[in-house]
C-alpha positions as protocol buffer text, in pm:
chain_id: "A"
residue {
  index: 1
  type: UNK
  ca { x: 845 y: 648 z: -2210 }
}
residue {
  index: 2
  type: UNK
  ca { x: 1165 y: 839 z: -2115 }
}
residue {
  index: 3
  type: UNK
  ca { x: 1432 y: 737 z: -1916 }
}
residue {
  index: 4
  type: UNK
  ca { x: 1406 y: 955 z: -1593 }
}
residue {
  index: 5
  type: UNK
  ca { x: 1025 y: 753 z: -1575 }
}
residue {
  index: 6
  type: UNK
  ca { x: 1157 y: 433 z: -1611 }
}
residue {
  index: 7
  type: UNK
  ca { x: 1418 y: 460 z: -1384 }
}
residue {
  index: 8
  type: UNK
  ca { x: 1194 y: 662 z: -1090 }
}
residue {
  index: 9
  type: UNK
  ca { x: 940 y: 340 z: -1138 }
}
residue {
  index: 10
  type: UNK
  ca { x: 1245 y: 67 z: -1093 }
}
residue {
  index: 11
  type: UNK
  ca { x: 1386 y: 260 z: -759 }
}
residue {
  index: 12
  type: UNK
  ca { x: 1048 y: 267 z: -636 }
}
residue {
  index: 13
  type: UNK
  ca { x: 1000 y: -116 z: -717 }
}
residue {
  index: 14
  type: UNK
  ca { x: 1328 y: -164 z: -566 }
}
residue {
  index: 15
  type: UNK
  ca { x: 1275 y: 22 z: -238 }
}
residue {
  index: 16
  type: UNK
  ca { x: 958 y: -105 z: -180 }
}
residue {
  index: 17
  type: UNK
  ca { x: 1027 y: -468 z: -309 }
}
residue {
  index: 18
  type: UNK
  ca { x: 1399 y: -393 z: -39 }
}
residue {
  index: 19
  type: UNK
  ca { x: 1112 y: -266 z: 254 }
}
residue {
  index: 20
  type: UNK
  ca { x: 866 y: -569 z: 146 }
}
residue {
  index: 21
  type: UNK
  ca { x: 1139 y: -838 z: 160 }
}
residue {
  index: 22
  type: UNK
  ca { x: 1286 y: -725 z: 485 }
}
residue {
  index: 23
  type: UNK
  ca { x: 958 y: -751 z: 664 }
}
residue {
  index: 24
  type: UNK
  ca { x: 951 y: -1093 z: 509 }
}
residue {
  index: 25
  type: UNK
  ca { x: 1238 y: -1160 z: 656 }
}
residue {
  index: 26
  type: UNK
  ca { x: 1194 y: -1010 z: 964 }
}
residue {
  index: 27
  type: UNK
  ca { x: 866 y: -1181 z: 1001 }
}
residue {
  index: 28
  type: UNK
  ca { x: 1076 y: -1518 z: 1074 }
}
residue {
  index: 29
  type: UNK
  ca { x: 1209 y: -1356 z: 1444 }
}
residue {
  index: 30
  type: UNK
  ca { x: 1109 y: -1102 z: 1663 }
}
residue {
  index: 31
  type: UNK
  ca { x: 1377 y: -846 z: 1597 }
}
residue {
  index: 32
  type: UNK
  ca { x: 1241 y: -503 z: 1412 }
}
residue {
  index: 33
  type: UNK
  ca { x: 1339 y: -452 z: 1073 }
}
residue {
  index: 34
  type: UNK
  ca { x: 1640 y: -235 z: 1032 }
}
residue {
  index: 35
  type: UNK
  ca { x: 1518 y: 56 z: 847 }
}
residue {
  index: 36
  type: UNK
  ca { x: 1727 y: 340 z: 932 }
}
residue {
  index: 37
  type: UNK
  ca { x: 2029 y: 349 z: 759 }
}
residue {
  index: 38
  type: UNK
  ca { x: 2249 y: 621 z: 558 }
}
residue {
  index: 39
  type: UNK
  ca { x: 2089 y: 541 z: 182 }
}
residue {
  index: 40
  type: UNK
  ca { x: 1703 y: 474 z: 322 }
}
residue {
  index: 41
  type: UNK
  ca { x: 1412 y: 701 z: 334 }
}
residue {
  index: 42
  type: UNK
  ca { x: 1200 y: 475 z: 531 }
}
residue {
  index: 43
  type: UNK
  ca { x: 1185 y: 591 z: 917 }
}
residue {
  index: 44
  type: UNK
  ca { x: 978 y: 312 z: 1143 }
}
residue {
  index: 45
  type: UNK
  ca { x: 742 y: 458 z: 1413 }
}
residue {
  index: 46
  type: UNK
  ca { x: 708 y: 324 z: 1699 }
}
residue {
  index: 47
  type: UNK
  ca { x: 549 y: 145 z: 1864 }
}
residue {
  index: 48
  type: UNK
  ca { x: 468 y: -152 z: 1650 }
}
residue {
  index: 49
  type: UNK
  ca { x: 115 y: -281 z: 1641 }
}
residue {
  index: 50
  type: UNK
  ca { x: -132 y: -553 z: 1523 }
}
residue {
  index: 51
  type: UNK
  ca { x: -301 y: -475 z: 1181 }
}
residue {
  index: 52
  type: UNK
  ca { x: -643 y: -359 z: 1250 }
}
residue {
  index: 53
  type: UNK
  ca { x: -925 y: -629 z: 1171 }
}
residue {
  index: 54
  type: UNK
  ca { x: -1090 y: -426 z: 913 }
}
residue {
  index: 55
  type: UNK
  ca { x: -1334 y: -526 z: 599 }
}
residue {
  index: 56
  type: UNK
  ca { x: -1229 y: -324 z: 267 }
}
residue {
  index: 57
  type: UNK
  ca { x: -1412 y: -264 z: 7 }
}
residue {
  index: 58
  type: UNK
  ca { x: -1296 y: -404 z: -375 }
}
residue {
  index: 59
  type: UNK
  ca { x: -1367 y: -180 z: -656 }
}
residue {
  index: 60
  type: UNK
  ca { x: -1611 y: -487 z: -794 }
}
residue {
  index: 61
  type: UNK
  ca { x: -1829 y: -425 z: -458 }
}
residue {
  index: 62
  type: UNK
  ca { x: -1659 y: -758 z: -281 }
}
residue {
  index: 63
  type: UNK
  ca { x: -1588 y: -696 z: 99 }
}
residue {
  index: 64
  type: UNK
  ca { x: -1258 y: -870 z: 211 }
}
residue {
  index: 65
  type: UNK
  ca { x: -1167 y: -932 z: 573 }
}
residue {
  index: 66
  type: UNK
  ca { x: -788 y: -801 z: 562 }
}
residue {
  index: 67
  type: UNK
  ca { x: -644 y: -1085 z: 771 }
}
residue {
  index: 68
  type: UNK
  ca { x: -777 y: -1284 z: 485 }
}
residue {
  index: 69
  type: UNK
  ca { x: -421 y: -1222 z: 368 }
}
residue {
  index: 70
  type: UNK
  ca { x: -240 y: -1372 z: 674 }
}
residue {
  index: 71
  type: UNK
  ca { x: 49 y: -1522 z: 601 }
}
residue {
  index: 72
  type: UNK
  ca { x: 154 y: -1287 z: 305 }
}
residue {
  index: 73
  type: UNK
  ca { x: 362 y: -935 z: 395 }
}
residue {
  index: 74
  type: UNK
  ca { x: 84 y: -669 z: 262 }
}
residue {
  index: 75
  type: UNK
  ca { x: 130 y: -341 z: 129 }
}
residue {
  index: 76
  type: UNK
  ca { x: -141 y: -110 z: 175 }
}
residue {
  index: 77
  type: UNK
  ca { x: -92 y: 173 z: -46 }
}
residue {
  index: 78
  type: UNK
  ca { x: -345 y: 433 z: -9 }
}
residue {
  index: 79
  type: UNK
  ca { x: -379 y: 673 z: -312 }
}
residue {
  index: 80
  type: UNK
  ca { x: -603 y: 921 z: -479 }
}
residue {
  index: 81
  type: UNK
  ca { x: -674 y: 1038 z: -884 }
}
residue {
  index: 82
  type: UNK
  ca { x: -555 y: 1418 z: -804 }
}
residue {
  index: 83
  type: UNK
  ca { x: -196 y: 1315 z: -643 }
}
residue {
  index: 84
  type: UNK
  ca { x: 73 y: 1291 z: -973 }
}
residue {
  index: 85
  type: UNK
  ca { x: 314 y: 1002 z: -731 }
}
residue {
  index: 86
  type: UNK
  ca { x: 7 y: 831 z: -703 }
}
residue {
  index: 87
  type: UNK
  ca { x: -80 y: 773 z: -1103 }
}
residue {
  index: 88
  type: UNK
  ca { x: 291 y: 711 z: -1118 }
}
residue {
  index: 89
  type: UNK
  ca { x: 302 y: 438 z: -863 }
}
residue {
  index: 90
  type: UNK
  ca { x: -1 y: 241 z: -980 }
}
residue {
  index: 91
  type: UNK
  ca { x: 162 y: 50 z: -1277 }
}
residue {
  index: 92
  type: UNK
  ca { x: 445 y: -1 z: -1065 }
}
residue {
  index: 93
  type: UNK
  ca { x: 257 y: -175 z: -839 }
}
residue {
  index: 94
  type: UNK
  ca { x: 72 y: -403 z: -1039 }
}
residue {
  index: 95
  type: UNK
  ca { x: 409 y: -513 z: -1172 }
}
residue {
  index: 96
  type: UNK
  ca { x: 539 y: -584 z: -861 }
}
residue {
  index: 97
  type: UNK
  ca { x: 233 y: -782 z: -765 }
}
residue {
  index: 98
  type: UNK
  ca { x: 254 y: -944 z: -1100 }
}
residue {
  index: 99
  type: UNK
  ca { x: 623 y: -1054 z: -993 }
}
residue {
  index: 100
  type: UNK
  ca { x: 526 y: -1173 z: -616 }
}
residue {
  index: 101
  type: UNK
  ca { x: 171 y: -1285 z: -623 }
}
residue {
  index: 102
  type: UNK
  ca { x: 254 y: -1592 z: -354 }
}
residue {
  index: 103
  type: UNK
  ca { x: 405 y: -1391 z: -109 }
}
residue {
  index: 104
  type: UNK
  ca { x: 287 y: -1054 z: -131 }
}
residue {
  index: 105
  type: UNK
  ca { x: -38 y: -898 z: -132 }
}
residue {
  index: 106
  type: UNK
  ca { x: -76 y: -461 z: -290 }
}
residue {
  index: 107
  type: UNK
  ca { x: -394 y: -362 z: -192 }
}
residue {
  index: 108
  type: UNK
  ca { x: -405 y: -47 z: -355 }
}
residue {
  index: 109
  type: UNK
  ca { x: -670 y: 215 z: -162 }
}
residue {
  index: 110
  type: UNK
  ca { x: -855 y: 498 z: -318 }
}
residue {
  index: 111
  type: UNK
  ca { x: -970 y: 769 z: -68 }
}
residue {
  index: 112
  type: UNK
  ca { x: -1124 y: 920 z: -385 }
}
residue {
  index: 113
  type: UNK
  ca { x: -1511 y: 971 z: -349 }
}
residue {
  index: 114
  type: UNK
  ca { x: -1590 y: 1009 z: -721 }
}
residue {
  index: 115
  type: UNK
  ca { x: -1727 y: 673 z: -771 }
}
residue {
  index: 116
  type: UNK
  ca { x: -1637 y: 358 z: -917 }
}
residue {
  index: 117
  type: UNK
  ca { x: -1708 y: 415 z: -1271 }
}
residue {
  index: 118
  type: UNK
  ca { x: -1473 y: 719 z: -1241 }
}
residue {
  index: 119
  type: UNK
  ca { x: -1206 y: 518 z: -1104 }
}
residue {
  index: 120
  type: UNK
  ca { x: -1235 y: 235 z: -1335 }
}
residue {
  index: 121
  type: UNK
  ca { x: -1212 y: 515 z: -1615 }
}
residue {
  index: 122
  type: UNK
  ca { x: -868 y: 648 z: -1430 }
}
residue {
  index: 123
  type: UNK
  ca { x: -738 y: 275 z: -1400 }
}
residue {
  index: 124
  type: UNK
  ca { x: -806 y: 216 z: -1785 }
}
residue {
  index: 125
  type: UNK
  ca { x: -583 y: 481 z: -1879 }
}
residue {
  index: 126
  type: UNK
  ca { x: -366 y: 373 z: -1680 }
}
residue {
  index: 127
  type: UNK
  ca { x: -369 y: 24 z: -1829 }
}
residue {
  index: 128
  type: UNK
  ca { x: -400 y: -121 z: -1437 }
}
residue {
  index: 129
  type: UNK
  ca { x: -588 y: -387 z: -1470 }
}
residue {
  index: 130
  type: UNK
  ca { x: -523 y: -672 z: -1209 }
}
residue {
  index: 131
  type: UNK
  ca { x: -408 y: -480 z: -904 }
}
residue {
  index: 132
  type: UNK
  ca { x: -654 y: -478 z: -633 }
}
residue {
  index: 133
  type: UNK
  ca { x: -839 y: -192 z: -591 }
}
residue {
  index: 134
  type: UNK
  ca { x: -1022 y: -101 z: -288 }
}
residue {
  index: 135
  type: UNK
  ca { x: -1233 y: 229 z: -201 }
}
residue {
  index: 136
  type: UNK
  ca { x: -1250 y: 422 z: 149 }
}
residue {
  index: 137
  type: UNK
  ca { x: -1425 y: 743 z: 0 }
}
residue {
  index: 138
  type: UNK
  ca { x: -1551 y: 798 z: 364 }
}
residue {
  index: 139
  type: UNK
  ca { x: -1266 y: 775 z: 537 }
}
residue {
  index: 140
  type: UNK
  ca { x: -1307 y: 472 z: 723 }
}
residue {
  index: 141
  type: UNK
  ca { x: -984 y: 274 z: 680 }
}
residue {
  index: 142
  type: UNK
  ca { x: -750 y: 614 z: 612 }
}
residue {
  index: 143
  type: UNK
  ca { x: -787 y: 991 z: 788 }
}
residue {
  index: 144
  type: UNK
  ca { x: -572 y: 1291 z: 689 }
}
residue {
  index: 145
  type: UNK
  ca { x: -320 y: 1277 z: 1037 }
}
residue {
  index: 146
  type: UNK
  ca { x: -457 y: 1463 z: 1302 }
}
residue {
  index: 147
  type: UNK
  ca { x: -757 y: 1393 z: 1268 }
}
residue {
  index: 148
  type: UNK
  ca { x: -944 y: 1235 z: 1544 }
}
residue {
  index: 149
  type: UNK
  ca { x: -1231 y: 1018 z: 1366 }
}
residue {
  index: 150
  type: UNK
  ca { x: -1119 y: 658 z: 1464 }
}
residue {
  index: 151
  type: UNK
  ca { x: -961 y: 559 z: 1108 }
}
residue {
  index: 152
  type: UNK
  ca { x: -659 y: 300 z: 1227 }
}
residue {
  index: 153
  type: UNK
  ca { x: -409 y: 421 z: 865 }
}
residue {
  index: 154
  type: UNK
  ca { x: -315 y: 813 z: 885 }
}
residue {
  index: 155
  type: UNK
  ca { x: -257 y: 973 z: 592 }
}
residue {
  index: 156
  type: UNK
  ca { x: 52 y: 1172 z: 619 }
}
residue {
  index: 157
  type: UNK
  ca { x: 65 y: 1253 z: 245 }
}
residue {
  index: 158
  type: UNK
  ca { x: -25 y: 1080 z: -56 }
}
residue {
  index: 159
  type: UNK
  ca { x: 81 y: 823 z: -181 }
}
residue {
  index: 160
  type: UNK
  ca { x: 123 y: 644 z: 143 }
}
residue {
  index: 161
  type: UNK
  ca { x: 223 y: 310 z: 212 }
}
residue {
  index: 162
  type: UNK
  ca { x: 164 y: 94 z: 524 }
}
residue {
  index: 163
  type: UNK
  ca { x: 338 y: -286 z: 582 }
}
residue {
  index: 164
  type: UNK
  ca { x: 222 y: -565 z: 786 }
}
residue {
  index: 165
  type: UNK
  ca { x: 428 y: -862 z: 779 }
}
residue {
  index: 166
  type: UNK
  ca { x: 339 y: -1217 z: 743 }
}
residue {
  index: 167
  type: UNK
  ca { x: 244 y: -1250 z: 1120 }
}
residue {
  index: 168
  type: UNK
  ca { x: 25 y: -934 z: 1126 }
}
residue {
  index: 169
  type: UNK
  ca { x: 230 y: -722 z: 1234 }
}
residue {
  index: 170
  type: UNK
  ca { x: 189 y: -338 z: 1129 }
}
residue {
  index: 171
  type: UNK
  ca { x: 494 y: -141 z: 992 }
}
residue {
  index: 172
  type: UNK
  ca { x: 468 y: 207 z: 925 }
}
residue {
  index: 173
  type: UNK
  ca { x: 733 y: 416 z: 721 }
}
């Protein structure tokens, strides 16, 4: 792999390992992560809310409860086949699950609506093989912003990637 690659993947593990552990942190009081600064990209929106109690739905066909990861800060990190960041991010992801699998939770979130046999195909040559993978093909978790169908996660672009912290609190940025 060339350089420029490896070094995009280790600033994105960075920033969103930096955004992950800060929400950790934060977690511990009620005082809002500091996320505007000089050298960030992440911008919080206000106001802060509780995650949604929503089922998702595992690439193996499992539904999971998402407060079944209380206690851990969760990325939800909703991506598609056709977006280029996406395929980029996905192995960087797994790795940083890999790295933090006590205390942090990627649930990674297809919005594709090819199927799963397509998606498993796209993962393979990807070599991602233990991140979790959840679908929304319909739209029920994620909308395209502005939309007004009820979906608690806009999607503002792709990827996108939505925090909650340990004590279910959402964080978007």
């Amino acid at each position: 792999m060339n350089g420029g690659f490896m070094q995009a993947c280790r600033t994105l593990s960075v920033c969103v390992l930096a955004s992950a552990w800060t929400f950790a942190a934060q977690a511990q009081t009620d005082a809002p992560p500091t996320l505007q600064t000089n050298g960030s990209q992440f911008i919080e929106l206000q106001p802060r809310a509780r995650a949604p109690k929503i089922v998702l739905d595992r690439l193996d066909g499992k539904l999971v409860p998402l407060s079944a990861s209380h206690g851990k800060v969760v990325l939800l990190s909703f991506w598609a086949t056709w977006c280029p960041p996406c395929r980029r991010e996905l192995p960087t992801l797994e790795r940083l699950q890999r790295t933090f699998p006590r205390k942090l939770e990627i649930a990674a979130i297809s919005v594709d609506r090819a199927g799963r046999p397509t998606l498993e195909r796209f993962l393979d040559r990807l070599h991602v093989k233990r991140l979790r993978i959840y679908l929304d093909p319909d739209g029920r978790v994620a909308e395209r912003a502005n939309q007004e169908t009820g979906a608690p996660f806009p999607l503002y672009g792709m990827p996108i990637t939505y925090v909650i912290d340990r004590s279910g609190w959402l964080h978007q940025g």
